[in-house]
Each structure stands twice: as C-alpha cells, then as structure tokens.
C-alpha positions in Angstrom: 22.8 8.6 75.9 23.8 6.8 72.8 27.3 7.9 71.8 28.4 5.5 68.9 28.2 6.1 65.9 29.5 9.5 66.0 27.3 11.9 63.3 28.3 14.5 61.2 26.7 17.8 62.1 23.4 18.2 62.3 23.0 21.1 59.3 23.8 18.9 56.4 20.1 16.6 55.5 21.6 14.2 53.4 21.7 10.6 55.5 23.7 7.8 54.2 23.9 3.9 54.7 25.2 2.6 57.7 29.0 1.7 57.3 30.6 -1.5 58.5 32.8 0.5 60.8 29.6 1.9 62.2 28.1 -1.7 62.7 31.5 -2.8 64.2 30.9 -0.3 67.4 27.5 -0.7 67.2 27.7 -4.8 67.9 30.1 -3.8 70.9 27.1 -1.6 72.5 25.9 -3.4 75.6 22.4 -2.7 74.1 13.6 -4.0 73.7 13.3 -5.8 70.9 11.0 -3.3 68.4 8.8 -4.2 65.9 10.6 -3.4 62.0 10.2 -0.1 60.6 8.5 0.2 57.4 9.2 -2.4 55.1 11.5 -2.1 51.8 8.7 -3.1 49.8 6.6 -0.1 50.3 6.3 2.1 47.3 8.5 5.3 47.2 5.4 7.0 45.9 2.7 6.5 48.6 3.9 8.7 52.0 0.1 7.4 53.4 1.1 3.4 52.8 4.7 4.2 54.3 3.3 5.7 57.4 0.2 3.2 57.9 2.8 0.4 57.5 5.4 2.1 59.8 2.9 2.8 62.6 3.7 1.6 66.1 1.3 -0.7 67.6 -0.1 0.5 71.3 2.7 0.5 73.9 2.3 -3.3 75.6 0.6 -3.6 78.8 3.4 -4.3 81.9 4.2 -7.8 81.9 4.1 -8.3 85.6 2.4 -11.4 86.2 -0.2 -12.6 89.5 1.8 -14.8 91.5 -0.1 -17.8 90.4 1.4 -17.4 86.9 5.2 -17.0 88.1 5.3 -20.7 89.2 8.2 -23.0 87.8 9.7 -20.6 84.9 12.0 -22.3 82.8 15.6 -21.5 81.9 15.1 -20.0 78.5 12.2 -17.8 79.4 14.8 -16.5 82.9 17.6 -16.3 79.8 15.3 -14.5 77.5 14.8 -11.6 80.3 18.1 -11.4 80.7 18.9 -10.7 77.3 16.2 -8.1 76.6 17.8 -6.2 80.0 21.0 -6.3 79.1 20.8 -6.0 74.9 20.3 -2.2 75.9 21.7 1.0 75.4 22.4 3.9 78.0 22.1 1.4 80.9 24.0 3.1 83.7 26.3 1.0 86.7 23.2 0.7 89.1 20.8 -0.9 86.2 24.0 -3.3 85.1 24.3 -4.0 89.1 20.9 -4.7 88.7 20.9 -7.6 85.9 24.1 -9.1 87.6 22.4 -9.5 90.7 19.3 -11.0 88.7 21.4 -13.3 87.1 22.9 -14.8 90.7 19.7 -15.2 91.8 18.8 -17.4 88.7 22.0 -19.1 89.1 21.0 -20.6 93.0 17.7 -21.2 91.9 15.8 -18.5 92.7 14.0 -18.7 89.8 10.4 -17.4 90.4 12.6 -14.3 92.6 14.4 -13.7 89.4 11.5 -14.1 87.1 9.3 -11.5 89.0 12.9 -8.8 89.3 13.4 -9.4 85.6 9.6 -8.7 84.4 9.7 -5.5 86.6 13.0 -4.3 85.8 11.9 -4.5 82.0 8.9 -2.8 82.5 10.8 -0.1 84.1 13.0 0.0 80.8 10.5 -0.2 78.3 8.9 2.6 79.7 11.8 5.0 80.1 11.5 8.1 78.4 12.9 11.6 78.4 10.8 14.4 77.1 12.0 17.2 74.7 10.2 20.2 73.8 10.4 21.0 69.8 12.3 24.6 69.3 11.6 26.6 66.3 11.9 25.5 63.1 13.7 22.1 64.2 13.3 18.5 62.9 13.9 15.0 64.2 17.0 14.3 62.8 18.0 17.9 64.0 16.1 16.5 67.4 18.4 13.6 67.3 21.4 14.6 66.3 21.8 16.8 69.7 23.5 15.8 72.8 21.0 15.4 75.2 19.1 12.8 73.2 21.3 10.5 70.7 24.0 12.6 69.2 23.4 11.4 65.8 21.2 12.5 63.4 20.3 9.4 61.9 18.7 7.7 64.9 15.4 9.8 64.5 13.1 7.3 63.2 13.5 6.3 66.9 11.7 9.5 68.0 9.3 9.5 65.3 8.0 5.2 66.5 7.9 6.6 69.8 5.3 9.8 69.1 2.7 7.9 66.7 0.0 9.9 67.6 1.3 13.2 68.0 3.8 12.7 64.7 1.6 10.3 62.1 4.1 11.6 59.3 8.0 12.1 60.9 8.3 15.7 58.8 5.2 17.0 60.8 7.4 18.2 63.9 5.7 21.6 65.1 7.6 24.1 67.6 6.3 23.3 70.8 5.3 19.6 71.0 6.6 17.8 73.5 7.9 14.1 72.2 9.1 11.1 73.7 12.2 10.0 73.3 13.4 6.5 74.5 16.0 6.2 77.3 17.4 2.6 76.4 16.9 1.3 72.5 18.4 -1.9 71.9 21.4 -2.5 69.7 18.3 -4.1 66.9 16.0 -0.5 67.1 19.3 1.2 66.6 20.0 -0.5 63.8 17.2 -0.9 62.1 16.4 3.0 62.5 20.2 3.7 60.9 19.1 1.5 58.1 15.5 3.1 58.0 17.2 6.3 58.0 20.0 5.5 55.1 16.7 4.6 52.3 14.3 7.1 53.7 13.8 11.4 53.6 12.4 12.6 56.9 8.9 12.9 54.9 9.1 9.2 55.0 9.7 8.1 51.9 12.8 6.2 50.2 
C-alpha cells in the first residue's frame, strides 16, 4: 500500500497540484511503466475526447518467451527488467529478495536464467490486483483515499486506467461494482496520476 504522499481527508473534493515536498518522497519510493493519462491539450469542454484519449489500451499479453527466443539477451535488455521490477511500489521483503537474487544471477552470467525469472516475475507484477467493492454513494478519490488501497485521494486516476470497461467516464462509480485496483504502480503512474489529478474533476475534465 502506497503510503507517501500523505492526503488530506477524504471529505474535502478539491485536489491540488503536486508539491515539491510531495515529489521529494515520492522520488525516494522504491517504485510498470504506464502509458500517459490524457493529454493537456485536450479541450476542457469535451468529457467524450478526454475519456477516448485517456482510455487504456488492452492489458499486454505475458511476455514470457519460448525458449528459442531467450537465447543470448543482452545487458540492457537484463538491466531494463530489472528496473521495471524494482521502480515499484508496495513491493514487500520476499519480492525485493526476489530482484536481488535475479540480479546475482545476471551478475555470474546466468543470463538466459535471469532473463526468463525477470519476464515471469514482471508478469506476476503487472498483473497484481486487489479487488474492492464500491459502497454507497462513494467515488474514486473517496475509493483511493482509504487505507486498504492508496491512502490518498489523489491517486484515483490509478483506479479509473485500471477499470476501462466497467468505468469509461471516472465519475460513473455505481454501488456495487467491483474494480481493480493495482498492487504495485511505479513511481511514473503515481506521478503522472497526482499530476492528472491536480488539472482534472473526477468527471474528467480540467
């Protein structure tokens, strides 16, 4: 669960722009790279162009690969892995563990053993998700601002990118649904859903 940046509580709407001091404790975050919210070109007026533009494309296949494709991987594709596990938040002792070990095997030259342990423990990442069931009357920054998802208010345009079918519009939350919401961001979806969140209502629009 994603401490840092503490929020204010979760009854007043208005969201502001991420301070420095908030950026500061993000960057120290040992935190998948996401595709960019909707861009800041996208007129305030049109909720439909916001939401067609902020849609999430279909989650990506696992990147496990047949043996025959594992052969020879180079250093900056092993170091690239290694970055996208370990630029994560939430990771727990066992999943650090994990990338160390990952890494050591690298390091003697195990590199197709490290290839193959990095694509799977990615996979495993990527598709990590706790489920919450909406209560009455709630929204997604109410969703995120509780404990037992981010504990900040502000990081709800991570819910909403996760649920495109079942929330095309991030003010549609109905009582009931169940959403996903993702177990490990990285430190660049947190960000860019804090700034997403500071020039946009929960309707979407800036």
């Amino acid at each position: 669960m994603i401490t840092k940046p503490a929020v204010a509580a979760a009854s007043a709407p208005a969201l502001g722009v991420i301070s420095d001091s908030e950026r500061r404790a993000l960057a120290t975050m040992p935190l998948p790279k996401l595709p960019t919210l909707v861009p800041r070109e996208t007129p305030a007026t049109s909720i439909t162009a916001a939401v067609a533009e902020a849609a999430l494309p279909p989650a990506p296949a696992p990147s496990i690969r047949p043996a025959a494709a594992v052969e020879n991987p180079t250093a900056a594709e092993i170091s690239s892995l290694l970055s996208k596990a370990s630029e994560r938040t939430g990771l727990d002792d066992a999943q650090l563990e994990r990338i160390a070990r990952l890494q050591a095997t690298a390091a003697r030259g195990e590199q197709e053993n490290a290839l193959v342990g990095l694509l799977r423990l990615n996979d495993e990442l990527d598709a990590a998700y706790n489920s919450y069931s909406v209560g009455n009357g709630e929204s997604l920054w109410q969703i995120a601002a509780k404990p037992e998802t981010y504990g900040n208010a502000n990081l709800w345009p991570l819910i909403w990118r996760a649920n495109p079918k079942a929330l095309p519009q991030p003010g549609q939350v109905k009582s009931g649904q169940k959403l996903r919401v993702p177990r490990y961001p990285s430190l660049k979806a947190v960000t860019e859903a804090l700034d997403y969140a500071g020039s946009h209502s929960i309707d979407g629009t800036r």
